[in-house]
N, C-alpha and C positions, 0 to 999 in steps of 0.2 A: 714646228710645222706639223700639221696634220691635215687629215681632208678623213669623210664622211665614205666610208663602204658598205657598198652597196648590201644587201644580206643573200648569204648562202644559196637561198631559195630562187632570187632574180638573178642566178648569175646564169651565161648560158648552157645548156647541157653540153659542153662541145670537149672534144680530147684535140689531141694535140694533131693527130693524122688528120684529123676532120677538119682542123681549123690551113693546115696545110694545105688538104685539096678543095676546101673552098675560098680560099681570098689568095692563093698562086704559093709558089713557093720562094720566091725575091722579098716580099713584103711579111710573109708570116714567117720566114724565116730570122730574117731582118729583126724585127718586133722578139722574135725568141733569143735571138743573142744579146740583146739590149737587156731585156726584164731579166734572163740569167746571169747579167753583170749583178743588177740588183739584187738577187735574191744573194751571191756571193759577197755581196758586201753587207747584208744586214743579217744572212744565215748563223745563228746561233746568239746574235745580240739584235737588240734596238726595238723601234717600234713598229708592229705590224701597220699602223698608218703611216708613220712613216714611210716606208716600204710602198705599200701600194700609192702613195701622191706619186712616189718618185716615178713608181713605174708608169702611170696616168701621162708625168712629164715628160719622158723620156719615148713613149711610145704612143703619143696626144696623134698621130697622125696614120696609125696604123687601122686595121679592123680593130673593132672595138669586142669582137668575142675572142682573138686570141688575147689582148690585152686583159678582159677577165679569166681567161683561163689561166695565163703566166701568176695573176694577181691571187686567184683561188689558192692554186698551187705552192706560191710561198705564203699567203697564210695560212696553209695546212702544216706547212715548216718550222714556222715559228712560233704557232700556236701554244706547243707545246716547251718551249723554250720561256715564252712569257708567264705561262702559269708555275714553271718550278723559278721564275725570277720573282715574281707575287709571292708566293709563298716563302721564300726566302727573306724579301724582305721584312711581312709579316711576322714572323719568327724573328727577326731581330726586335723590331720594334715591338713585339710583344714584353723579349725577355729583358728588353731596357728599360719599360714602364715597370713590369714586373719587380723591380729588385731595385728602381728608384736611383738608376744610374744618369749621368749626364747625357743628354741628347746628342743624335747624329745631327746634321746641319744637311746632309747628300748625301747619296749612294751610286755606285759605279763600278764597271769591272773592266778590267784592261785587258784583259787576252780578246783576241778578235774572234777566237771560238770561247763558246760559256763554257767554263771548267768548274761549275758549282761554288766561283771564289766569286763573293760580294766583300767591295771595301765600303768604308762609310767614312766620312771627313767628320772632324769635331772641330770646335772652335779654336782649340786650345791643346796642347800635349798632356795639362794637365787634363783636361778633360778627357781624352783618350786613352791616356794612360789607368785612369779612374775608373774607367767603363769597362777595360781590358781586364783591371783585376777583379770589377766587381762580378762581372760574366764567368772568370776565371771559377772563382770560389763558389759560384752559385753548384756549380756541376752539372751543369743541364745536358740532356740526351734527347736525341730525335729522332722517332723511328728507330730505337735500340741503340742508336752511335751516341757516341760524345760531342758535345758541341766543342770545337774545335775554333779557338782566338789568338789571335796575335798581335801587335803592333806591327806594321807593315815598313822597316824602314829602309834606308839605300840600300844600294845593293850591293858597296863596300860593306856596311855593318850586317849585313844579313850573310854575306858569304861568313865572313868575321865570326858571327852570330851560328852560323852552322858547325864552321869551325870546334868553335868550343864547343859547343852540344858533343861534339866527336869526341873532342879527344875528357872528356870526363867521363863519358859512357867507354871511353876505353882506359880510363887509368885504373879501375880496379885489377884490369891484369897485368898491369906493370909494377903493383908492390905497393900501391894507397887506394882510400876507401876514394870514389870519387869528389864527395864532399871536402875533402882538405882542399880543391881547386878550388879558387874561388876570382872570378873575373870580375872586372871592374864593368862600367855599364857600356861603355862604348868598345868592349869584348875586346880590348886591346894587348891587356898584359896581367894575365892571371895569374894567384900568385898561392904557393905551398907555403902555410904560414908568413909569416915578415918577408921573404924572398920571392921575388918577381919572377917565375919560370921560363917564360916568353914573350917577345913582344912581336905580334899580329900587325902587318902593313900591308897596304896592297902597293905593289909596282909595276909599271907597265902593265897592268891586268893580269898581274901574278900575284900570287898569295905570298908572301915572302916572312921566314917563320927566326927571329934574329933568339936561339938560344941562351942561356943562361952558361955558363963553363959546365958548371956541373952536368945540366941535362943535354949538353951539344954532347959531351963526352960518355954519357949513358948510352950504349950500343944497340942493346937489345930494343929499346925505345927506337933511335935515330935509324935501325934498318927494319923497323918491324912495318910489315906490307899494312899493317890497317893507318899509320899513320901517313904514308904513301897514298894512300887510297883517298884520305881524305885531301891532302895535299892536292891529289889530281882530281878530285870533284871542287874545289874549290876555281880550281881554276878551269873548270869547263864551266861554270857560272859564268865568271869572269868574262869567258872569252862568247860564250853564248849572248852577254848582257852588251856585248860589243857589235855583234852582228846583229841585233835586233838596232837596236837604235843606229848603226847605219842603213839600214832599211826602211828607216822612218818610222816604227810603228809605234802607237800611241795608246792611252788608256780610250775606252769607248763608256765615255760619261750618260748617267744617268738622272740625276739630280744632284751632280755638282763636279768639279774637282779639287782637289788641293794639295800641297806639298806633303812629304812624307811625315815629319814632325806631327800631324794634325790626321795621319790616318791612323785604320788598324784591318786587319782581316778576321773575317767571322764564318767558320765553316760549319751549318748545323746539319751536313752529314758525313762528317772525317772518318777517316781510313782508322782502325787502331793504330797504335805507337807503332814507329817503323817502318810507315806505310804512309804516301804523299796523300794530304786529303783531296779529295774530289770535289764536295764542295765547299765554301768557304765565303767570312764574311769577314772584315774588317773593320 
């Protein structure tokens, strides 16, 4: 869906008071909580034409200078939102022909406000997975940061996925080098040489962590606060990935969507290590 806007120049000189006390205040009022529906539903995603048909539709019967004023008004919103979405995309697709990786197929972001994450769907896992590592090794930086990738998957295996990221970055203070951990790929059951340490389950949207004898019986581990910590950020995932999806919300697609298997996230301007990236591609 798109429709033709009009340019900058023809739209009318009018503010908001003005278009109130000239067409009354029932009808320009009316016409402003309507278009402010819209600008809240396309504020930080989607397409600025978009946007303006819908408002054309939604307020086809109003004066036609508050309608271009509400219409001005969120393309000055999102203006700026579509051009760090351009360039973002650009910057993937650059660094994908660049290095002669497997192509995207679509690109899209799912938070309803833009947090700088762009995902991109592949044909294939093997293909994304391909793309993931080749972007990985390249080492690429933007604007001074790291470009920042991932494979994008559920959000059992990502809590999972985080999981582990924890507790190896914390077993060098409990007495091994983090390296001796080594998880299997669906971060299930990591294992200290031949011996299985843990096994990693979700229940009832809890993290639930079934020890080994030995490491249930290691104290200093089992009451130390960092592994508590991560225990209860796992499960505020959890329970946050519960309330969103009974609230309905959904990815806000831009040229595709797809299952998790076939995505990834690509952030070409992340946080250093430690720090949640801001933006991000997949």
């Amino acid at each position: 869906m798109g429709s033709t806007r009009a340019p900058a120049s023809d739209l009318p000189p009018v503010s908001c008071c003005t278009a109130l006390r000239r067409h009354g205040p029932t009808a320009a009022e009316e016409t402003l909580a309507q278009a402010s529906d819209v600008c809240a539903k396309y504020d930080g995603h989607g397409s600025r034409d978009d946007a303006a048909y819908e408002i054309r539709e939604k307020t086809g019967s109003h004066p036609s200078a508050t309608r271009w004023m509400m219409t001005r008004m969120l393309m000055d919103r999102l203006a700026p939102v579509e051009q760090k979405i351009s360039h973002i995309h650009n910057i993937l697709d650059e660094r994908i022909d660049k290095i002669e990786s497997p192509s995207h197929i679509g690109t899209y972001m799912k938070p309803q406000v833009f947090q700088w994450l762009l995902f991109a769907k592949f044909r294939t896992s093997v293909d994304r997975d391909t793309a993931v590592a080749l972007l990985r090794s390249a080492e690429m930086h933007e604007k001074g940061k790291k470009v920042w990738v991932t494979q994008d998957l559920p959000m059992m295996q990502r809590v999972q996925k985080s999981f582990h990221h924890g507790t190896s970055m914390k077993a060098w203070g409990v007495g091994f080098h983090k390296r001796d951990m080594e998880w299997d790929d669906n971060f299930t059951s990591p294992k200290v040489g031949p011996s299985v340490v843990v096994t990693v389950r979700i229940s009832n949207q809890k993290l639930v962590c079934d020890w080994s004898s030995e490491w249930a019986q290691w104290n200093n581990l089992q009451n130390s606060i960092e592994l508590k910590q991560l225990i209860q950020r796992a499960n505020d995932k959890l329970q946050q990935s519960t309330v969103s999806k009974a609230s309905g919300k959904s990815k806000q697609s831009f040229a595709g969507q797809g299952t998790a298997p076939s995505e990834s996230k690509f952030s070409p301007l992340s946080h250093t290590a430690g720090h949640k990236p801001v933006p991000g591609v997949a």
